[in-house]
C-alpha positions in Angstrom: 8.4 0.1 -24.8 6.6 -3.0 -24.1 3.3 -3.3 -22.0 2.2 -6.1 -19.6 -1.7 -5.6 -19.0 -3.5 -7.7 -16.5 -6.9 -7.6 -16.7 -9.5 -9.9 -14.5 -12.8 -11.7 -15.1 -15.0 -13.8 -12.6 -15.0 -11.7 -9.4 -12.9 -8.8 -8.2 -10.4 -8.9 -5.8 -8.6 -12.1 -6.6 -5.2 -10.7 -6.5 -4.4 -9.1 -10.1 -2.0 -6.7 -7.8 0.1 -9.4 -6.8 0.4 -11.2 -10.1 1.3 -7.6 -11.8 4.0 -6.5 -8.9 5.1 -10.6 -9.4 5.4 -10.2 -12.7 7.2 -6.9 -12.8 10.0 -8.4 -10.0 10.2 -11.2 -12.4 11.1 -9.1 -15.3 13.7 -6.5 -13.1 15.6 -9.9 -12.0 16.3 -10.0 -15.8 17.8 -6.8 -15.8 15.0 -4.9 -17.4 13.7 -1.5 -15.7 9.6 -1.8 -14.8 6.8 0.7 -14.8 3.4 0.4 -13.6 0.1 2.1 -14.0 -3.2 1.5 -12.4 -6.4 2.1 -14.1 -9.2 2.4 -11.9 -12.5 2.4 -13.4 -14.8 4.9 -11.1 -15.7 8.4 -11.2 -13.5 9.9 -8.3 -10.2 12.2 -9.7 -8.7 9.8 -6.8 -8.7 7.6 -3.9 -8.4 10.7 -1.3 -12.2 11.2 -0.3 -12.9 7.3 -0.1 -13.7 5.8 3.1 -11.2 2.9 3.6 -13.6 0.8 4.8 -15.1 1.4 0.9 -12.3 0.8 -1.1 -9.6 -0.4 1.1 -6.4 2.1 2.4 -5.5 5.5 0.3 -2.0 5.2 -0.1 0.1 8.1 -0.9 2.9 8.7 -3.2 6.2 11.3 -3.5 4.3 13.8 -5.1 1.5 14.1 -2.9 -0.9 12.0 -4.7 -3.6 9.9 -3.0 -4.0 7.0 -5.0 -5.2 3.1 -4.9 -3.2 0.7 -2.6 -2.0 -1.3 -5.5 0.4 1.3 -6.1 1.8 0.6 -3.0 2.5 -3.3 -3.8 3.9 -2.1 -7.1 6.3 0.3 -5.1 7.0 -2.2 -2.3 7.7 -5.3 -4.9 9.5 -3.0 -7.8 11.8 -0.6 -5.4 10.6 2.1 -7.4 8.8 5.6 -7.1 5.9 6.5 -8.8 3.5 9.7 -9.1 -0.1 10.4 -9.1 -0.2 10.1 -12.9 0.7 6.3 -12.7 -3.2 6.3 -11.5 -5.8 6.6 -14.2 -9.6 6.9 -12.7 -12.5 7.3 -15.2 -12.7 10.8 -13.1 -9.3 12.0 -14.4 -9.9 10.9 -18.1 -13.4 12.9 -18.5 -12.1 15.8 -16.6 -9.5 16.2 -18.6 -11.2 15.9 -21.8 -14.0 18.1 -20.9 -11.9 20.6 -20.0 -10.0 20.2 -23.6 -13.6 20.7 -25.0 -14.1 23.7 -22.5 -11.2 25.5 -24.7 -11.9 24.2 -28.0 -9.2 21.7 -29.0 -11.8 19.7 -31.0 -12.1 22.5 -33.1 -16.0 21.6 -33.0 -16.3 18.0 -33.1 -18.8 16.3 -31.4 -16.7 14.7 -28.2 -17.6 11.0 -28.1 -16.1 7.9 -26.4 -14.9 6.8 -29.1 -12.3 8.5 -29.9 -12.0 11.4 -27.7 -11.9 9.1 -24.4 -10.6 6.1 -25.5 -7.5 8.4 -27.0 -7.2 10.1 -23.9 -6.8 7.2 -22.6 -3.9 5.5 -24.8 -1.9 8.9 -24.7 -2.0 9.3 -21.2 -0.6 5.3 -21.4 2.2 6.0 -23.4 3.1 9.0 -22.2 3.0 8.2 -18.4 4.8 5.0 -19.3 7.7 6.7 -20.4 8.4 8.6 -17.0 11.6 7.1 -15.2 10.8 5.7 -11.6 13.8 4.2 -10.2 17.8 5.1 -9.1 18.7 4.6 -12.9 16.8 8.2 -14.1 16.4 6.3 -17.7 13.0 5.3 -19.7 11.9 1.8 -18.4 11.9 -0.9 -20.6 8.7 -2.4 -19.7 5.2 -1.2 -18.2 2.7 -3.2 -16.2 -1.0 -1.6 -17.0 -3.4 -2.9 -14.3 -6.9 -2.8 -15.5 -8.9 -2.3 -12.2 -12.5 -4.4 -11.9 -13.7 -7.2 -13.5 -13.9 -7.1 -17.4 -17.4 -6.6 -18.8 -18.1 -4.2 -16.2 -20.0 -1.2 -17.5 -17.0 1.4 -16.1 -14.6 -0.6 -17.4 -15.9 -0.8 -21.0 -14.0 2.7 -22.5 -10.9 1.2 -20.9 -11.2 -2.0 -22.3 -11.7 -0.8 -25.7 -9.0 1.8 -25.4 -6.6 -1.3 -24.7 -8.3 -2.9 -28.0 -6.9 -0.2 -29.5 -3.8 0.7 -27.7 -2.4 -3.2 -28.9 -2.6 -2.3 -32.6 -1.2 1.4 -31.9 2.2 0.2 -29.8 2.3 -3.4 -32.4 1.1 -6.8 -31.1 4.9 -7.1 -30.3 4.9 -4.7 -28.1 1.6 -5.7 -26.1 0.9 -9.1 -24.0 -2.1 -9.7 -21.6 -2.3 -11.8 -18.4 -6.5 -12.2 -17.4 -6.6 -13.2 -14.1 -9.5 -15.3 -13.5 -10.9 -17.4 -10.5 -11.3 -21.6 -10.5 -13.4 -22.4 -7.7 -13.3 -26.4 -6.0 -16.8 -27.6 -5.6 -17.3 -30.7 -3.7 -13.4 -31.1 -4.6 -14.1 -30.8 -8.2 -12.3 -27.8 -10.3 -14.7 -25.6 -11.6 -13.3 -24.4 -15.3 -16.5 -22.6 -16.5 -16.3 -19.3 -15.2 -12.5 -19.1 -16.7 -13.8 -19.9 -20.3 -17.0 -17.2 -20.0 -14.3 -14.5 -18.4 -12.0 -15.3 -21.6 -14.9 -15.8 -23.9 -16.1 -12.2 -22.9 -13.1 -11.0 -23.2 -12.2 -11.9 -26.5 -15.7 -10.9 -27.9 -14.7 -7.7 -26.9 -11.2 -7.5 -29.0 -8.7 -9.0 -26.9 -7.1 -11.8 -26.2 -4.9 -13.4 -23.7 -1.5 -14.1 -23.9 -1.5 -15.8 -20.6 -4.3 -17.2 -18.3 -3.7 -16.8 -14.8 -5.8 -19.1 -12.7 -6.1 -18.1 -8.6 -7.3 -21.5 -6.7 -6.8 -23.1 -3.6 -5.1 -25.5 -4.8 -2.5 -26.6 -7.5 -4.6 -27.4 -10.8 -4.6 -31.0 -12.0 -3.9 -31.9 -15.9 -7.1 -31.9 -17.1 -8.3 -29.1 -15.2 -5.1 -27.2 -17.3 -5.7 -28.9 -20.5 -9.5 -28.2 -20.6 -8.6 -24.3 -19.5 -5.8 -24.2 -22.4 -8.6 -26.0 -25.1 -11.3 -23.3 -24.1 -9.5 -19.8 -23.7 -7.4 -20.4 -27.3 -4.0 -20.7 -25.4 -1.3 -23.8 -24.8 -1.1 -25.3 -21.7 2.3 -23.7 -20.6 0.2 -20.3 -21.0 -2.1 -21.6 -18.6 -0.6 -20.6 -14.7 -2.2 -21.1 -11.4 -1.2 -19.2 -8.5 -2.6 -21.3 -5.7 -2.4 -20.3 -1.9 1.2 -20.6 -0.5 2.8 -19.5 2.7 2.6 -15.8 2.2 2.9 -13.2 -0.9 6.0 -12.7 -1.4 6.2 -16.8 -2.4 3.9 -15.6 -5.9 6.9 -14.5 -7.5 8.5 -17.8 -7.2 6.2 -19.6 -8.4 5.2 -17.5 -11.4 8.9 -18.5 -12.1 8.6 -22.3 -11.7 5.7 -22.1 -14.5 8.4 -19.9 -17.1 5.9 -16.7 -17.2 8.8 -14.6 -17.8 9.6 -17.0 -20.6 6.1 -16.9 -22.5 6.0 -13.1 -21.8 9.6 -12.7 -23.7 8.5 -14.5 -26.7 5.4 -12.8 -27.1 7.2 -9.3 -26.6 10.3 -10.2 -28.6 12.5 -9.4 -24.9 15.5 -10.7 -26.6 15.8 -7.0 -28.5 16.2 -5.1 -25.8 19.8 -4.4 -24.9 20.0 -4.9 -21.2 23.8 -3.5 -19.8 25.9 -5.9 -17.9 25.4 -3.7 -15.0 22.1 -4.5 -14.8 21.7 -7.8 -15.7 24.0 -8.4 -12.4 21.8 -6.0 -10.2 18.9 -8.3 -11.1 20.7 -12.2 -10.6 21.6 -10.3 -6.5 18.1 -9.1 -6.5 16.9 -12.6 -7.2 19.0 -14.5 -5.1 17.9 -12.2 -2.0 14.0 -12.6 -2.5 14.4 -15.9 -2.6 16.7 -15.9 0.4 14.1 -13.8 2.0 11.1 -16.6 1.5 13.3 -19.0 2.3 13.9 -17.0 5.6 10.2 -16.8 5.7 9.8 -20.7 5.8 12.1 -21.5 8.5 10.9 -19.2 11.2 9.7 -20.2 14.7 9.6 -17.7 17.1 7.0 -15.6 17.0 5.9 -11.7 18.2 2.4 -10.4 18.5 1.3 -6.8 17.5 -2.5 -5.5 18.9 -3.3 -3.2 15.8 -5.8 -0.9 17.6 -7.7 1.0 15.0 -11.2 1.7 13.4 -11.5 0.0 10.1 -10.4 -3.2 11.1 -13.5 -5.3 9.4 -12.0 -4.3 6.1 -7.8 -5.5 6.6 -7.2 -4.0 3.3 -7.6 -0.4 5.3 -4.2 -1.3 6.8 -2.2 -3.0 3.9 0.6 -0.6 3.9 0.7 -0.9 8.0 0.6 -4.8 7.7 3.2 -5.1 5.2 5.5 -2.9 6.9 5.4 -5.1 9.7 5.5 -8.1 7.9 9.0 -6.8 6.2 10.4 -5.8 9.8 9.3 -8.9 10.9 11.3 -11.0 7.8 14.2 -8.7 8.7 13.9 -9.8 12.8 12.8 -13.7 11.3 10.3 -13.8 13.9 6.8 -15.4 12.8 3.9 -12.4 12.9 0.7 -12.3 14.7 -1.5 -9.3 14.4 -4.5 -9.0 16.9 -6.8 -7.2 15.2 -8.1 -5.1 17.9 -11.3 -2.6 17.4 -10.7 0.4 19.4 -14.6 1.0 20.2 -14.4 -2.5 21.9 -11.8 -1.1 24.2 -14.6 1.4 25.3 -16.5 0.4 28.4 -19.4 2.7 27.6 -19.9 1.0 24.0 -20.1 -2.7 25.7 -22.4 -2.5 28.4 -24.6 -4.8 26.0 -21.4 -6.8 24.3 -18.6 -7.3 27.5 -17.4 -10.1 25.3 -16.2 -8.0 23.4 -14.8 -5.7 25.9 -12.9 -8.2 27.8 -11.6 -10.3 24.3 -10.1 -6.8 23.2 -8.4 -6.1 26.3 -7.0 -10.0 26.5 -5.6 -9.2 22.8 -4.1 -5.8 24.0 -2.5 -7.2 27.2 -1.3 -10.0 26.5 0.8 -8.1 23.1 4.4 -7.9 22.2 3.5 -4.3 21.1 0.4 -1.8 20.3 0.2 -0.2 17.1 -2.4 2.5 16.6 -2.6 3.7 13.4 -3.9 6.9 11.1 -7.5 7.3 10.6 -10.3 10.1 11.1 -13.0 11.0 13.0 -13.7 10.6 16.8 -15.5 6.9 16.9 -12.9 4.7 18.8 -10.4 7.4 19.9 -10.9 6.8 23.4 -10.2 3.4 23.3 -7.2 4.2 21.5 -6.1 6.6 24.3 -6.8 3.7 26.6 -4.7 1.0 24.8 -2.1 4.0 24.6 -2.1 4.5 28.5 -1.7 1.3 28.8 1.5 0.9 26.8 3.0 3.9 28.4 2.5 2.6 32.0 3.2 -1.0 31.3 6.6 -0.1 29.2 5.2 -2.2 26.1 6.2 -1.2 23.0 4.2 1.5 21.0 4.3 2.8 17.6 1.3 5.6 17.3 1.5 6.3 13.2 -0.3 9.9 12.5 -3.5 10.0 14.6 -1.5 7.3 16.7 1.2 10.4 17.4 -2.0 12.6 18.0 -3.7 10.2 20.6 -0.4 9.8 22.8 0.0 13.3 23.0 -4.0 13.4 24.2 -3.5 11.2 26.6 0.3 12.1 27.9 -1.5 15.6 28.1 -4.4 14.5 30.1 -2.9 11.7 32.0 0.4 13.1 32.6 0.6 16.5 32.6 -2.9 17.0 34.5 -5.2 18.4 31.9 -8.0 15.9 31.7 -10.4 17.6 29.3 -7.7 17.5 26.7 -9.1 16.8 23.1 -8.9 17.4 19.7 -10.1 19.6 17.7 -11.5 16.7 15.0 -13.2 14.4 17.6 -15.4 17.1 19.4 -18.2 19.8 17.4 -17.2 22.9 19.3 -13.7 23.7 20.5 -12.7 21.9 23.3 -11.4 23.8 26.8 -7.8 22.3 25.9 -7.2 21.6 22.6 -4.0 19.4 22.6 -4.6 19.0 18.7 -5.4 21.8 16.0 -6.6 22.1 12.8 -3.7 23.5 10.3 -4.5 26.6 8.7 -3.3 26.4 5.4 -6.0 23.2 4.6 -9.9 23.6 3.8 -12.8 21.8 5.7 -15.1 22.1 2.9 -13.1 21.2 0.3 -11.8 17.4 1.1 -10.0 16.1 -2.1 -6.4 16.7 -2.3 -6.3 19.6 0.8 -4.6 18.2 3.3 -0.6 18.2 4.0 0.7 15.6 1.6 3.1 13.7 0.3 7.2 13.4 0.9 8.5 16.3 3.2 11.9 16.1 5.4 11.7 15.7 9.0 14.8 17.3 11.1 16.2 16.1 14.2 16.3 18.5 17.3 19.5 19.2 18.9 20.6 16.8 21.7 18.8 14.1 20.7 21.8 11.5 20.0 19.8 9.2 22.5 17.2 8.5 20.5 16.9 5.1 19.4 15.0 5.6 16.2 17.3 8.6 15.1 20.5 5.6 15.5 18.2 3.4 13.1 17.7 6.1 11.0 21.7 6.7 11.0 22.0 9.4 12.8 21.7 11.7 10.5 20.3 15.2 11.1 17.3 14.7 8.0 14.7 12.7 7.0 12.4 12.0 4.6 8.9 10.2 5.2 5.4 11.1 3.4 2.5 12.9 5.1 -1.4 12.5 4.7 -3.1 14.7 7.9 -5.0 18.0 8.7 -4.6 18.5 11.9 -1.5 18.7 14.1 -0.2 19.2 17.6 -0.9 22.7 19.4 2.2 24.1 19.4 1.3 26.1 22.4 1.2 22.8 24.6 4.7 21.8 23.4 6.6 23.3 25.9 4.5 21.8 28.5 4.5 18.8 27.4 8.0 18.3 26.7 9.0 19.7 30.6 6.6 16.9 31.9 8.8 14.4 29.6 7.4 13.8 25.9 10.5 15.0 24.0 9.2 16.2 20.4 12.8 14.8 18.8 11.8 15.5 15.2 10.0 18.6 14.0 9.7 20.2 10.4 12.0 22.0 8.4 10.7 25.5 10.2 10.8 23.9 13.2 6.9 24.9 13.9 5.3 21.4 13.4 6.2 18.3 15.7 6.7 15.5 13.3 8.1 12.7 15.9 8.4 12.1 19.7 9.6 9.6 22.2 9.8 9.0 25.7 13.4 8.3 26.7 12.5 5.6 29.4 10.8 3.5 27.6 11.8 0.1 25.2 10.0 1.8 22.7 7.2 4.8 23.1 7.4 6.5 19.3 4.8 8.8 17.9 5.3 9.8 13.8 3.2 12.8 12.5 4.4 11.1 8.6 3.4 7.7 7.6 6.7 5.3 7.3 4.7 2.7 6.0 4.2 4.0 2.4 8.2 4.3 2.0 8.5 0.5 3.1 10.0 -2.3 1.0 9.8 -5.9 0.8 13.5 -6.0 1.3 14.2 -2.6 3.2 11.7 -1.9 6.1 10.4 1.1 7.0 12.3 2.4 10.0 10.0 3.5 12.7 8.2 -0.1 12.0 11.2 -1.9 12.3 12.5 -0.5 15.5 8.9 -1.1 17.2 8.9 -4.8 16.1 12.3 -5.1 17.6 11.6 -3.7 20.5 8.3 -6.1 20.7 10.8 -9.0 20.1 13.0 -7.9 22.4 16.1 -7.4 20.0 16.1 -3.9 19.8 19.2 -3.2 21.2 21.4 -5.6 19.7 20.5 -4.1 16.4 21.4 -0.6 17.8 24.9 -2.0 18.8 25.1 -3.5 15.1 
């Protein structure tokens, strides 16, 4: 097994995600099969209680897991499937070691850091490493550790000197290190300092990199590399910079113009691994299509605009998984994106009597859209702007994707608009239970306890009968199952269905027990679509997710020449 870890110094958030799902696409086009772990360095078991506007979108895996969004670039960029393991939190480590303690495995040892956590730590590494997570079923070849945070951090310190460790336990053979560090442009000079104290610090605390990864504006000139290269103890063709381009999905590339993959594979001795034929080949068409696909990317004109209505909208990363789904569908339609990032309280006329800038802006964005998205989320602040921009859609015959509460609102409003019932409501946006609650909490899930308790992860979806019209079930295939992954408490009343579905909101998907509605959509309509399930955390880079696809097609207006395709 060999391990890749990126680690990062200066600031967080500079992109270490990207570089480590680039660098693990690089080393599939060779043929080789990729892991990845995240290491995340604060005290929650997981991502699941987390306010996205804290820590950016929860994304969800197979097994149910709630986890940090970088395991959703590593899934989207690597085609592969990972579980709730494949994300280490400093809450998971101690738990599990206390609890080891709890039943005496240290057979009275006094449990320390060092070496109770730290080997904690490296086993759960190696061993979670070793799990297959793609179509082949076999052991990957290599593994791409994340280290979360910015090294020298005080929660990061027991990972970083498990890693210390970790390098001489697997052989420095079989362990290489990108560190990910920022070059600011001062006045238009490069700055090179805070690069040489990130790798200065990082070496004074056992390890040292392999490759220096340098995120700037702007291509680095000679001397800015050379002077990097003198100060961190590396050559100048282990110096990279991955400077702004066009979009993401361009990193990759030009990680491969500077020969990462090249410096990686000497370091890790690549050229021992026996790679079939088979896959070698898989990798050269895998290639050659992501680079047809930026290529694609480049030469776009046309354009289509989406109003994302939702509630975290100051903090994008709350959406990643929603905007890179659309971003794929949108490669697949080559049509140039716009998002109109659209808070739903600024649709509210009762929250702008101070601000009707606002007001009127966020009904220009909504209006004048190709389409309006509305997307999961919790609580009741912004909902009934949501239901407005909803109404709106519905009336107007612009297409609308509702994703999870954006299923949940459409049914609020189809109930209280259409079928008559105007104090329709939720049971999550009001204290008491409202007069007509056209949305329940499920049973079987816990208000008071929050982490891990609601309906999770990858469950099959099952066409109704009669429902060959559908235009997302023809995208789908036609085919009388699906499976998408779930993150919600609270569902439609199934007491209102049969109402709702006489007035003309068709429930064309439900679950295998035919008890919960997992998709609608309204038959006269380019594109009205509702999903209980969360299609963006199944989406790829070169396969879209489905419901997201359809909608942006519909938006550009080339829905149904696909459907005829």
């Amino acid at each position: 097994m060999k391990y890749v870890v990126v680690s990062g110094g200066v600031i967080s958030g500079i992109g270490k995600g990207v570089i480590a799902s680039s660098t693990g696409l690089l080393f599939k086009t060779r043929g080789l099969k990729v892991s990845a772990i995240k290491i995340d360095p604060y005290m929650n078991i997981d991502a699941g209680t987390m306010s996205p506007l804290e820590h950016g979108e929860v994304f969800v895996l197979d097994d149910g897991g709630e986890v940090d969004l970088d395991l959703g670039n590593y899934e989207r960029y690597l085609n592969i499937t990972l579980t709730r393991e494949n994300n280490i939190t400093t809450g998971k480590i101690y738990s599990q070691v206390i609890e080891r303690e709890r039943k005496g495995d240290y057979l009275g040892k006094t449990v320390q850091v060092v070496p109770h956590i730290t080997d904690a730590i490296q086993d759960w590494i190696e061993r979670v490493a070793r799990i297959p997570v793609d179509d082949s079923g076999e052991e990957p070849d290599v593994c791409i550790v994340e280290l979360g945070g910015t090294v020298g951090d005080i929660e990061s310190a027991p990972f970083v000197e498990a890693l210390r460790q970790f390098q001489f336990r697997v052989g420095v053979e079989n362990f290489a290190l990108i560190h990910v560090s920022l070059v600011p442009v001062v006045n238009g000079e490069q700055k090179t300092k805070p690069t040489q104290v990130a790798v200065r610090d990082l070496r004074g605390l056992g390890l040292s990199a392999d490759i220096v990864a340098c995120r700037c504006t702007q291509k680095l000139e000679k001397p800015t590399t050379d002077k990097i290269a003198m100060f961190c103890h590396v050559g100048p063709d282990q110096v990279v910079v991955v400077h702004d381009v066009n979009s993401i999905y361009h990193v990759p590339i030009l990680l491969e113009q500077q020969k990462i993959i090249q410096q990686l594979s000497k370091k890790l001795k690549i050229e021992s691994i026996a790679i079939p034929h088979q896959y070698i080949e898989k990798g050269a068409t895998l290639w050659n299509d992501w680079k047809l696909l930026t290529n694609t990317h480049d030469r776009m004109f046309e354009t289509v605009t989406i109003a994302l209505v939702g509630k975290y909208t100051h903090l994008k990363d709350s959406y990643i998984s929603v905007v890179k789904s659309l971003e794929h569908s949108a490669l697949k339609c080559q049509r140039k994106l716009t998002i109109n990032w659209v808070e739903a309280t600024d649709l509210e006329p009762e929250s702008n009597v101070s601000n009707r800038v606002n007001f009127h802006k966020a009904w220009h964005e909504v209006c004048s859209a190709d389409g309006i998205l509305v997307p999961g989320g919790f609580g009741s602040r912004g909902t009934e702007g949501m239901i407005a921009a909803c109404k709106w859609a519905r009336e107007n015959k612009v297409p609308y994707l509702g994703v999870c509460l954006g299923l949940q609102i459409a049914v609020i409003e189809f109930a209280r608009n259409v079928l008559g019932l105007s104090d329709a409501q939720s049971e999550e946006l009001v204290d008491e239970k409202p007069e007509v609650p056209a949305i329940v909490f499920m049973p079987e899930t816990s208000k008071t306890r929050l982490g891990g308790t609601m309906r999770l992860g990858l469950r099959p979806t099952k066409f109704q009968e009669n429902t060959e019209w559908s235009k997302l079930r023809k995208l789908y295939g036609g085919g009388d199952t699906v499976l998408e992954r779930h993150r919600h408490r609270y569902e439609v009343n199934p007491a209102l269905v049969s109402d709702l579905e006489k007035a003309g909101l068709p429930f064309i998907g439900k679950d295998e027990n035919g008890e919960r509605m997992e998709v609608f959509e309204l038959k006269d309509h380019p594109w009205f679509v509702g999903t209980q399930y969360h299609p963006e955390y199944l989406s790829r880079v070169l396969s879209p997710s489905i419901p997201y696809f359809g909608f942006l097609a519909a938006s550009a207006g080339i829905l149904n020449e696909y459907i005829r395709e």
